[in-house]
C-alpha positions in Angstrom: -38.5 -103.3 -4.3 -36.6 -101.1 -6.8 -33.0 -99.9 -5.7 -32.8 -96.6 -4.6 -30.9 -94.7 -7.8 -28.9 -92.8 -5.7 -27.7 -95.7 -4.2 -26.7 -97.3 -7.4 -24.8 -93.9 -8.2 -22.7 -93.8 -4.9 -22.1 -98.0 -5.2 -20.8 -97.1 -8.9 -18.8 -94.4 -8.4 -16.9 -95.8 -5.8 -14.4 -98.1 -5.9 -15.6 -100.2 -8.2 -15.6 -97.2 -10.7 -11.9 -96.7 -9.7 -11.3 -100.0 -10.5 -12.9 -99.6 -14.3 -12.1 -96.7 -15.4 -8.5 -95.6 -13.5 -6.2 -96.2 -15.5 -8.2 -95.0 -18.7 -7.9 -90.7 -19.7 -4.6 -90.5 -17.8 -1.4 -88.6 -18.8 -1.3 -86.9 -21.8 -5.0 -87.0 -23.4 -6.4 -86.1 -19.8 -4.0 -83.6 -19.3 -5.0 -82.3 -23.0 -8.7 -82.4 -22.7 -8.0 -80.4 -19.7 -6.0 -77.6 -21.4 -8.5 -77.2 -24.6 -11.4 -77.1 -22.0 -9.9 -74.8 -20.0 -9.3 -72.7 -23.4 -13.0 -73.1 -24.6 -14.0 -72.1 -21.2 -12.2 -68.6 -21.8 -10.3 -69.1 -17.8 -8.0 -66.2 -17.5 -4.6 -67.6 -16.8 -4.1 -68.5 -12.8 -8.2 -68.2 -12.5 -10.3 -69.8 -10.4 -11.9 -72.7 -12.3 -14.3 -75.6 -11.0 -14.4 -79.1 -11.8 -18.0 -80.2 -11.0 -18.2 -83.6 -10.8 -14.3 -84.4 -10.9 -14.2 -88.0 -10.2 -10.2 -89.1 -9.3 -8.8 -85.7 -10.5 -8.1 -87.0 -13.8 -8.6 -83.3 -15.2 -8.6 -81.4 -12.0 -5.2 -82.1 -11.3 -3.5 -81.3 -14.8 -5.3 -77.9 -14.3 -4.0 -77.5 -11.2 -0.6 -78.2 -12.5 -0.7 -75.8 -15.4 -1.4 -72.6 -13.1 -5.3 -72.7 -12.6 -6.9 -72.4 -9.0 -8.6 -75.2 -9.1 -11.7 -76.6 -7.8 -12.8 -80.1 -7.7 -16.0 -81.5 -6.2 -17.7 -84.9 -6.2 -20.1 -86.9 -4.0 -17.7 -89.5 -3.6 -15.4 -89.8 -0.9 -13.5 -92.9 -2.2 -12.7 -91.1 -5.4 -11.5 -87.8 -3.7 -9.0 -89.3 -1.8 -7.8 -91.1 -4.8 -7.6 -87.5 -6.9 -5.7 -86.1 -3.4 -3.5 -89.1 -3.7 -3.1 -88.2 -7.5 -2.3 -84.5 -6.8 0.8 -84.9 -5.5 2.8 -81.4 -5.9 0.2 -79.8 -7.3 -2.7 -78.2 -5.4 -6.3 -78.4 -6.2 -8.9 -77.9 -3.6 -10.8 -81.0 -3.4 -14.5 -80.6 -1.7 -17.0 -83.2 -1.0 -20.5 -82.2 -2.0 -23.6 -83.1 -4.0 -23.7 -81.0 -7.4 -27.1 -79.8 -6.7 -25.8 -77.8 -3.4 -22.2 -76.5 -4.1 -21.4 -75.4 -1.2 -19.6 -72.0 -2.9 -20.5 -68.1 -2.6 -22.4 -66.8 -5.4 -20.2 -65.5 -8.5 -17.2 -67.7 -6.8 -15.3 -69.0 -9.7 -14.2 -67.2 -13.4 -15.2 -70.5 -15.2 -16.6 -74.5 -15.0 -15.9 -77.7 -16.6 -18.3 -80.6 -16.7 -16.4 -83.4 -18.6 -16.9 -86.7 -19.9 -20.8 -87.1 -19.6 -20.9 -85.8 -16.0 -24.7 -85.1 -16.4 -27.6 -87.4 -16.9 -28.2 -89.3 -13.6 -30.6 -87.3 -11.7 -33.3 -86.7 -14.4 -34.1 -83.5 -16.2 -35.6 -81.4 -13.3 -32.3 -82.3 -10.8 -29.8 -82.1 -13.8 -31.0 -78.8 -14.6 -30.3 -77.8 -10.3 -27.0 -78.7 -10.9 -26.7 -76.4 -13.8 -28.3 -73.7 -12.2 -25.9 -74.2 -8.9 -22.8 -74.1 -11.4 -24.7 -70.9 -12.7 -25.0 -68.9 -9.7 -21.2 -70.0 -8.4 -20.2 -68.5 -11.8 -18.7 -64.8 -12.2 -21.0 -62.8 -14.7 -19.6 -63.6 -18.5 -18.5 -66.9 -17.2 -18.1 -69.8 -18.8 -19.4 -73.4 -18.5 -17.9 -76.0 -20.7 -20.3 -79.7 -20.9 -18.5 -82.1 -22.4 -21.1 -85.4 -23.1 -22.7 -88.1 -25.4 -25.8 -87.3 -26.8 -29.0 -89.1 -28.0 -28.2 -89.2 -31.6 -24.6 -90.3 -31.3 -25.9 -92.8 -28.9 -28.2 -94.2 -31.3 -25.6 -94.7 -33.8 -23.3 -96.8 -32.1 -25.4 -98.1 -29.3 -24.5 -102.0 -28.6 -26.5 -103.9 -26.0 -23.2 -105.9 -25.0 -19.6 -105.4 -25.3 -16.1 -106.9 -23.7 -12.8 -104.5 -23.0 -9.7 -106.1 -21.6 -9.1 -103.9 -18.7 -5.4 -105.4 -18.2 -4.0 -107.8 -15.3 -6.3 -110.5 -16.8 -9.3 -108.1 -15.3 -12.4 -108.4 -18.3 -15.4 -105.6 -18.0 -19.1 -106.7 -19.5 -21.1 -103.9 -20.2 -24.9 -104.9 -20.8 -27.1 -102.6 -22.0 -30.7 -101.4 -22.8 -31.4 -98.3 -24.4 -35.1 -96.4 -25.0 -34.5 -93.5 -28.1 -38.1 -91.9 -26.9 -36.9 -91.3 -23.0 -33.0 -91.1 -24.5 -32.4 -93.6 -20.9 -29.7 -96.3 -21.0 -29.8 -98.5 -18.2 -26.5 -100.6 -18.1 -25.0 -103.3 -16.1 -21.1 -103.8 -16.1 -19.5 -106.7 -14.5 -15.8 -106.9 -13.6 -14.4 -110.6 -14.2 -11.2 -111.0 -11.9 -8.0 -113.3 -13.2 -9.6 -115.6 -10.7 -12.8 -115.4 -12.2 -14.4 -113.5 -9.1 -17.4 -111.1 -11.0 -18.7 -107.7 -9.5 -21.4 -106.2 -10.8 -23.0 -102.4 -10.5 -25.9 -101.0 -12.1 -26.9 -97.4 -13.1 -29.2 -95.2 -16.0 -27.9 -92.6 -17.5 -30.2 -89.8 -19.5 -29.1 -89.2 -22.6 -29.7 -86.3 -23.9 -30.4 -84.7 -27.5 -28.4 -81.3 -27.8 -31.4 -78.8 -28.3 -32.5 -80.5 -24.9 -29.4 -79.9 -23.2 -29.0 -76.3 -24.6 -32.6 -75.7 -23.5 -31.5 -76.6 -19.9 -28.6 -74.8 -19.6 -31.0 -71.6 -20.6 -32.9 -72.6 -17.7 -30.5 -73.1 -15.4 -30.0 -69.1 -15.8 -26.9 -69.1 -19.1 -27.6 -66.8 -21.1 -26.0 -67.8 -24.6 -24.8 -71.4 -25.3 -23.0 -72.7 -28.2 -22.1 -76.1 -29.6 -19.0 -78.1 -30.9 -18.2 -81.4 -31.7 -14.8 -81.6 -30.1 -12.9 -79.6 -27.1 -11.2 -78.0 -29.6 -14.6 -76.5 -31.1 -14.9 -78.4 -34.6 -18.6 -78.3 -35.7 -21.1 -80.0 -33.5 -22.9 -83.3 -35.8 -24.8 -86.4 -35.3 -21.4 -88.6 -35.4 -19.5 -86.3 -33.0 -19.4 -86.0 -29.1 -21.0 -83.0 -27.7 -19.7 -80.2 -26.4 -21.7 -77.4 -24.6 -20.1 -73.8 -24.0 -22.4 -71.6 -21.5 -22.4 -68.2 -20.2 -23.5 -66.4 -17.8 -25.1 -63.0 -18.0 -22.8 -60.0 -18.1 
């Protein structure tokens, strides 16, 4: 029998994800890609902002540090306490919740962040809930910023196997098969220990084309949505990351 895929997701983002992908977007660039998506996301200063799905804080907490009431939710348990452990002096809320059921009052926060392709693992008709649940937690005029790869970047530079040194004599394999028509990767990565102990996890991701995207977010209840190639808002093209800015009606 297949796996369940929300099994997959929760045995992925768990420790095993912490254990890829901890030490990477920390310091500086995370606490930069925070500040310009704050700034795209038009947050008044000390407003409330939400991080939906905020993994170990990486964002969550610089925001937190620079003034913002800050929201973070996640599924995962394992990683909020890591974000928690990350937060130190600084004070985001951290909740534990599925995306699809934010467990926030309607028009609760001034504006959202969805960073570092956050979207894609529930298929179109559950990724566009979450939007719609970001949506209706949104103050009217609010602002949602996606941050995400997209179908035609993927296609670009899509490799069906590739090594990174991960540091400690740790090695990740990342295995991959991609279909352009559905936009689906389905990817294995395996962590090789020093001792060469291997852990593997497996997960799809939807990829999706920006018209589709910006077609969802109009569904999910936005109103106008506009597209870059950067947090900074350079122009959105086929070699650039994508970058999504939503609002909600006024």
């Amino acid at each position: 029998m297949a796996a369940d895929p929300q099994e997959m997701l929760d045995a992925f983002f768990g420790d095993f994800y912490l254990r890829v992908y901890g030490s990477r977007q920390a310091g500086d660039e995370a606490r930069d890609q925070a500040s310009a998506a704050a700034r795209l996301a038009g947050c008044p200063e000390g407003g409330a902002l939400l991080d939906v799905a905020c993994g170990f804080g990486r964002h969550a907490v610089p925001l937190a540090a620079a003034g913002f009431r800050v929201t973070g939710v996640d599924r995962s348990a394992t990683l909020l306490d890591e974000a928690r452990r990350r937060a130190g002096d600084a004070s985001p809320t951290f909740v534990a919740a599925d995306y699809r059921e934010l467990p926030f009052a309607d028009a609760s926060f001034d504006a959202a962040i969805n960073l570092y392709t956050s979207i894609g693992f529930l298929g179109d008709e559950e990724d566009t809930k979450v939007l719609a649940e970001v949506a209706r937690v949104l103050r009217p005029g609010g602002r949602l910023v996606v941050e995400s790869m997209h179908r035609d970047l993927m296609i670009r530079i899509f490799q069906e196997r590739g090594w990174r040194l991960l540091g400690a004599g740790r090695l990740l394999l990342e295995q991959r098969a991609f279909d352009p028509v559905t936009g689906v990767v389905q990817e294995t990565q395996t962590l090789i220990g020093s001792d060469g102990a291997r852990e593997s996890q497996a997960f799809s991701t939807r990829v999706y084309t920006a018209t589709e995207l910006m077609a969802m977010l109009r569904a999910a209840g936005f109103d106008k949505v506009t597209a870059y190639g950067d947090l900074d808002g350079a122009p959105f093209d086929v070699g650039t990351r994508l970058v999504l800015v939503a609002r909600t009606p006024v």
